[in-house]
N, C-alpha and C positions, 0 to 999 in steps of 0.2 A: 298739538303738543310740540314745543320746540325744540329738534332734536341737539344736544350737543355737539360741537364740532369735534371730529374725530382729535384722538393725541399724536402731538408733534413726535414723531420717528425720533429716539434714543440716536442722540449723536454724544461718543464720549470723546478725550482727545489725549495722547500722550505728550508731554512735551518737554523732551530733555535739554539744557541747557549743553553744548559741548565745549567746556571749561575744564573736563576731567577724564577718568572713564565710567563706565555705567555699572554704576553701585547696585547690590542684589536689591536696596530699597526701593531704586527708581526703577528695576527692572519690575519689582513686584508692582510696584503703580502700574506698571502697565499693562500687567495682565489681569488687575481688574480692571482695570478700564474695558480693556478688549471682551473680558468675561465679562460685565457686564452689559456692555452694545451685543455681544452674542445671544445673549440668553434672553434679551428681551425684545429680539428680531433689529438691534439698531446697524449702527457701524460707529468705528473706533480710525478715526483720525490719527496718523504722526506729523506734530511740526515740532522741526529743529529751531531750537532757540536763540540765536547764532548774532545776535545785535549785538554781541560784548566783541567785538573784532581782535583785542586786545589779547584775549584771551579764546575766544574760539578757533580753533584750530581745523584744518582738514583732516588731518590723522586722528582729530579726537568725532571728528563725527561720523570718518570712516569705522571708526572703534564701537560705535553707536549700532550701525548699521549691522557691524559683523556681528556683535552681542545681541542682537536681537533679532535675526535674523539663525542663529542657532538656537539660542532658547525659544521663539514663536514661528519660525518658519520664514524662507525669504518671500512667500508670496502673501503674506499678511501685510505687510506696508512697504511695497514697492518703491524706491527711490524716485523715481521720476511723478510720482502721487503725493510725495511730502511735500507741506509747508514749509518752505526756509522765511522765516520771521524778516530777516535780513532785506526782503525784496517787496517788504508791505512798507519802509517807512513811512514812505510819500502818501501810502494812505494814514499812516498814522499821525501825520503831521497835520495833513487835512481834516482829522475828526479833531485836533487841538483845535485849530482855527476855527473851526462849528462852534467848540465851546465858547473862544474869545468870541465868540459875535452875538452868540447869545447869554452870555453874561454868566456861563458857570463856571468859565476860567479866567483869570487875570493874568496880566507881565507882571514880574517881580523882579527888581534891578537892584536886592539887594548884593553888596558886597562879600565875598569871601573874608573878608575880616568882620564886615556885620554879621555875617553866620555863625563866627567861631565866638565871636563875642556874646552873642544869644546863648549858644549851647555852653560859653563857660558859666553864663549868670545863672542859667537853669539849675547845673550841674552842683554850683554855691549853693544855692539855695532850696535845695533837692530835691528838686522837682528834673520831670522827664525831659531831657534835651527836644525842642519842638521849635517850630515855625513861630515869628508870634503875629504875622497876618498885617504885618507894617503895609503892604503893598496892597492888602484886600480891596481896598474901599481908594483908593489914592490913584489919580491921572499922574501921568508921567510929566514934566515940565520940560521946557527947554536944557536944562545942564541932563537930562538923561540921554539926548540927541541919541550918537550912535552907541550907547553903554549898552553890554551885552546883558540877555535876563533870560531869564527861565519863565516856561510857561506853570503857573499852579491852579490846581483845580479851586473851586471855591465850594468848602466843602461844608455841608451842615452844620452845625454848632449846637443846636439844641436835641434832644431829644436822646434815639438809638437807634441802632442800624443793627435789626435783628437778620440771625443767619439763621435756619431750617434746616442742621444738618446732618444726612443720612444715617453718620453715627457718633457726632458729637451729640446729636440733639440739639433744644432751642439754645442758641447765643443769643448773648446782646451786645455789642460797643457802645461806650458813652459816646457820641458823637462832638465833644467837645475836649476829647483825647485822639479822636480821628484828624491828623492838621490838614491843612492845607499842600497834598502832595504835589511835587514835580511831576508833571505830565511831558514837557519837553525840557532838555538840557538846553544851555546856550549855545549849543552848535549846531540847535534842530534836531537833534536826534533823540527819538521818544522812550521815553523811561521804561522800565517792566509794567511798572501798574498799566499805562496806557496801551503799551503793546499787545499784552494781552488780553484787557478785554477787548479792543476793535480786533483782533485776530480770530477769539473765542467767537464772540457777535458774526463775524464774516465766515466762518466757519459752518456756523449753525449749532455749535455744540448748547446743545440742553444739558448734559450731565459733566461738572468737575471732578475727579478722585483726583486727588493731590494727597501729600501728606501734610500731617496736620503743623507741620511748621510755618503750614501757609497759610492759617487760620486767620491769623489777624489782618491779612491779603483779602480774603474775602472780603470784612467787614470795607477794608478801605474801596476794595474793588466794587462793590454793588453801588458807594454812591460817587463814581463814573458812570456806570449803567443810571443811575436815576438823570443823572444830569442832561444825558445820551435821549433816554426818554428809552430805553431799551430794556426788553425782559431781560433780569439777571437769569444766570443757569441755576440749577440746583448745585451743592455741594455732597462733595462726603469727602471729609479728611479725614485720612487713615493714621493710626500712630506708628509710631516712628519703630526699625526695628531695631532691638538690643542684643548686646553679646550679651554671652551665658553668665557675665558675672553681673548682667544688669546695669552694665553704663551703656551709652550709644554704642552701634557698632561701629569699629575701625579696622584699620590695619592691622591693628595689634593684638588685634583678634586672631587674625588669619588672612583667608582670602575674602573678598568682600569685591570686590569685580566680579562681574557674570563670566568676563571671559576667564579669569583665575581659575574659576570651576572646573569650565571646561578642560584647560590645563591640569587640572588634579585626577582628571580622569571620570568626573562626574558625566552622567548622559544628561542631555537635554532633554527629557521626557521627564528625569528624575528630580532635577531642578525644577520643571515647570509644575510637576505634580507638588514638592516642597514647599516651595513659594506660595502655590494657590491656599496651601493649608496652612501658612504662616500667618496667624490672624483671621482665619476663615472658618468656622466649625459647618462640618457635614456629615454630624454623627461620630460615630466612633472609628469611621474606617481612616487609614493613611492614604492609603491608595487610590487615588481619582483618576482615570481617564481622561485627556484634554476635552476628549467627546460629552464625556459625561460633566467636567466642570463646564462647559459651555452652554451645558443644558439646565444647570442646576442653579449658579452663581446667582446670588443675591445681597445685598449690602445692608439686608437685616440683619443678616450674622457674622460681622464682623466686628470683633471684640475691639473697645475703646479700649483696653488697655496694651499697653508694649508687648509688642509676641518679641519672645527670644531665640533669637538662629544656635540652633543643635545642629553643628559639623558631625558628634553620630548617628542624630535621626536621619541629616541626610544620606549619608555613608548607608544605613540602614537599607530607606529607600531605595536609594541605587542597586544595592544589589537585586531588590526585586525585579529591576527593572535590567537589568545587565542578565540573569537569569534567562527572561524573556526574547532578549534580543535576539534580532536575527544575525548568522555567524559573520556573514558577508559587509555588516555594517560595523560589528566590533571590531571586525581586519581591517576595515578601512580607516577608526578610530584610531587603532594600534601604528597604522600608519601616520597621521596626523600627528599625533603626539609626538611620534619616534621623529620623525622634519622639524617640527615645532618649537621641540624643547630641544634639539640638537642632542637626543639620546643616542648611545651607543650599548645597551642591554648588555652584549656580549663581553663587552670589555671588564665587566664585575667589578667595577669603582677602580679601575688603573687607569684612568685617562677617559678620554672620551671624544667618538667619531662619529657624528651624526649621518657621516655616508655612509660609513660601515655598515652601520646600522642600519638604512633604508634599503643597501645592494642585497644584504644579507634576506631582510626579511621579503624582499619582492621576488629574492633567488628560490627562497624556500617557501612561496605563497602558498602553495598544496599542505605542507608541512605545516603552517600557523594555522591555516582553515582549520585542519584534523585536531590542532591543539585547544583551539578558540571553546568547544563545549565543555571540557575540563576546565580550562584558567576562568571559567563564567560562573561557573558553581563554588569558585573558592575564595575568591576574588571579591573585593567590595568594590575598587574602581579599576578602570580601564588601564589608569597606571599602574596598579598591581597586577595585571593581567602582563604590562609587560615586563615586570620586572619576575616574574615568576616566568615565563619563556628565556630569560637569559639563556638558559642552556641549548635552545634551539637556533639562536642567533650566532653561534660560535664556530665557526670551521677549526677541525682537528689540526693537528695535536689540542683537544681544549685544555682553558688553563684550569685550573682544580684549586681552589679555595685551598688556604690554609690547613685549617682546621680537614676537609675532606682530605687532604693530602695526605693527613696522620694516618689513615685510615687505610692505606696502600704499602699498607707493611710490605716483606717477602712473601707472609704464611697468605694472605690475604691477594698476595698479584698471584700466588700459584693457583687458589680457589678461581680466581676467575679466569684462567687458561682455564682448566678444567669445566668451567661453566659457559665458555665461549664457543668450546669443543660441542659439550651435549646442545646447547641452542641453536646450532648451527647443522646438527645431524639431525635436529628432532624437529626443526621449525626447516626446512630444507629451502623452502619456494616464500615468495612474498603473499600467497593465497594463502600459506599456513600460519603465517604473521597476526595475531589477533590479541585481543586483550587477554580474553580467556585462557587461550592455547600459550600464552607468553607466560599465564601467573602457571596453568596447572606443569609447564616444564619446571621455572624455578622453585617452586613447592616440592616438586619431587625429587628436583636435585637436591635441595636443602634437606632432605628426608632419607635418601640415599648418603649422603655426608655425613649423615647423623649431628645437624645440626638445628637449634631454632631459626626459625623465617631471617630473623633482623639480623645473623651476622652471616646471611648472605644477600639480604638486601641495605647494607650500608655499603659494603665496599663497592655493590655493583652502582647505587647511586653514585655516589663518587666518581668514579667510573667514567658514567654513560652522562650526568648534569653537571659534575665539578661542582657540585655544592652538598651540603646537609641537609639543606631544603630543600623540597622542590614538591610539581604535583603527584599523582600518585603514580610510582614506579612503572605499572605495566603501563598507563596510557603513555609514561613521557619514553618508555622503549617504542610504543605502537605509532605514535606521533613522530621519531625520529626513523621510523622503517628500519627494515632489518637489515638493510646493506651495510646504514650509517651507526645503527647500534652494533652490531657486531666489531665495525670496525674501530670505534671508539672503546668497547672492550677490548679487543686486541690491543689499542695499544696500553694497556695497562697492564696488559697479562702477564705473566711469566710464564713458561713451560716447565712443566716439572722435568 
């Protein structure tokens, strides 16, 4: 009995173009691709796509690297393991000339006015602007000498060029709408169609995910591959994702950059878990584990229709996952942001000192640790976590919001003499400082005053955070320590 030869090892490939930054779409390409090479024992290739010189840039593919190296990890696709497209030409010009010599490419010398003249007769006559294959069959003569030309493949004309794919299902192309594409430019330098597949082909990759805009790529790309004499890969293009009103997603949506995200204060666990289930059903849960989408991932269950990006599902998300966190990573977040975005927390929208801001919170590291499991439980993202610390970023005298200022009547600065007094005889030492021991003192000073809770926990907020807002009273006194609450009442207080 003849046994089968084993299956060729799942190679999938991510491959961004750096012409921009890295849109949540092309980020989500790429963690199925990865979940896919993961879950079914392969490996997931990165090559940068970088022949457009024009517009590829180095900051746009360092922007590549940092975005996907926070949402997947820096040790998933190592920079010195990528493909730079850019540095295959000479092979890709070499697989042109295979074809001219075996007859499945031609020169084409026609003119830029011959071209534009084609595409306007087409255009008259309304039909699809196309090649019309002048060159196919035609030797070059003497008046071509040194006239510059383009390499075009010579590409079927009869029949279909069926694609198998993973969740479009069976395509067909007419083959006689497929034209005769540029394989090299007149300068020698190789088109997308051909760069890719010799790239793909030398790669080894067996599985494409792209998005499905690159559909009709395939059909033209597989008959390069037949001419090649080379197995095509399999496909699965994925639909494209939609803002919430149902058009493409853009800008004007929101944020739409990976790195944007991260800026908003999203975690990268949260995004990576979002993304996997944007178009991926795995039951009814939200919540997947990298571990567990790695183990799971499969391209039978991704919906051929438009999944739409919900900024509150992920909001949502995140918090489960900001809950989770460990404290030491959300202070290092909080830091990030606070450099990044050139925040100044403490300045409460009067300007803004992004030093300020970074001396402040590295001076009071102890202080934001103690704070960090409260701002996590109330908080959706890591930037609300800082903007809810404001009050802890601020060295006395703090400034005191508007609106809380009202709040600092007379009757109200003499309540809290009087409440500065008993917190300070009754909580004596920093061991008797606790959350507990801080609510059961102002409880019974309120109770002793013969007043309810709230008019003597609004003046003392005010007070001790300068705002109306804030987290919950005893942690943001237990979180500021009793040396610096006290002395923040004090200076509000009056003496009777």
């Amino acid at each position: 009995m003849t046994q089968k030869p084993p299956a060729k090892p799942i190679v999938t490939r991510f491959a961004p173009s750096p012409t921009g930054y890295l849109h949540v779409g092309n980020a989500r390409t790429a963690l199925f691709s990865y979940l896919y090479a993961k879950a079914n024992g392969g490996v997931c290739k990165l090559r940068v796509e970088d022949t457009d010189k024009a517009r590829s840039t180095d900051d746009a593919i360092d922007k590549i690297f940092e975005g996907l190296g926070w949402l997947m990890g820096a040790d998933v696709w190592p920079r010195d393991e990528t493909v730079f497209q850019s540095k295959n030409v000479t092979r890709h010009a070499a697989v042109a000339q295979e074809m001219l010599d075996s007859g499945n490419a031609y020169k084409c010398f026609a003119t830029p006015e011959e071209l534009d003249k084609m595409r306007n007769a087409a255009r008259t006559e309304g039909r699809s602007p196309r090649y019309d294959g002048r060159w196919r069959d035609r030797a070059p003569g003497p008046e071509q000498g040194n006239a510059p030309f383009v390499v075009r493949l010579k590409a079927e004309q009869d029949g279909v060029t069926v694609i198998n794919d993973h969740v479009q299902g069976r395509v067909e192309f007419r083959n006689d709408v497929l034209d005769d594409l540029v394989l090299l430019r007149s300068d020698g330098t190789p088109t997308y169609m051909l760069a890719v597949v010799v790239d793909d082909h030398d790669m080894g990759v067996t599985h494409v995910i792209r998005g499905d805009d690159h559909l009709i790529n395939a059909g033209r790309q597989n008959q390069i591959y037949k001419a090649l004499g080379w197995d095509a890969p399999e496909y699965a293009h994925l639909p494209l994702i939609h803002g919430p009103d149902g058009a493409k997603l853009s800008k004007r949506h929101g944020a739409v950059a990976v790195a944007d995200f991260r800026d908003m204060g999203i975690l990268s666990d949260a995004m990576f878990n979002y993304l996997v289930r944007l178009g991926w059903s795995s039951g009814d849960e939200e919540i997947i584990s990298r571990k567990d989408a790695a183990r799971s991932f499969d391209l039978d269950r991704v919906n051929k229709a438009a999944a739409r990006f919900d900024y509150a599902k992920l909001e949502s998300v995140n918090r489960h996952y900001l809950k989770a966190a460990d404290d030491k990573m959300l202070l290092a977040e909080m830091t990030y942001l606070v450099g990044k975005l050139g925040l100044d927390p403490g300045s409460f929208g009067d300007g803004a000192n992004a030093d300020a801001g970074l001396k402040s919170l590295r001076a009071h590291e102890q202080r934001f640790l103690s704070l960090v499991p409260v701002l996590k439980e109330r908080s959706p993202t890591v930037l609300e976590m800082i903007k809810d610390a404001a009050f802890a970023f601020v060295d006395r005298p703090i400034p005191i919001e508007p609106k809380a200022l009202k709040l600092l009547n007379d009757d109200n600065r003499s309540l809290l003499g009087r409440l500065h007094e008993a917190l300070g005889d009754a909580l004596s030492n920093d061991a008797a400082w606790t959350t507990e021991a801080i609510e059961a003192q102002i409880r019974s000073f309120a109770e002793a005053e013969d007043l309810g809770f709230g008019k003597v926990a609004q003046p003392l907020r005010a007070s001790v955070a300068g705002r109306m807002q804030s987290p919950g009273l005893f942690d943001v006194l237990y979180c500021l320590g009793r040396a610096e609450s006290l002395a923040r009442l004090a200076d509000q207080a009056k003496s009777d």
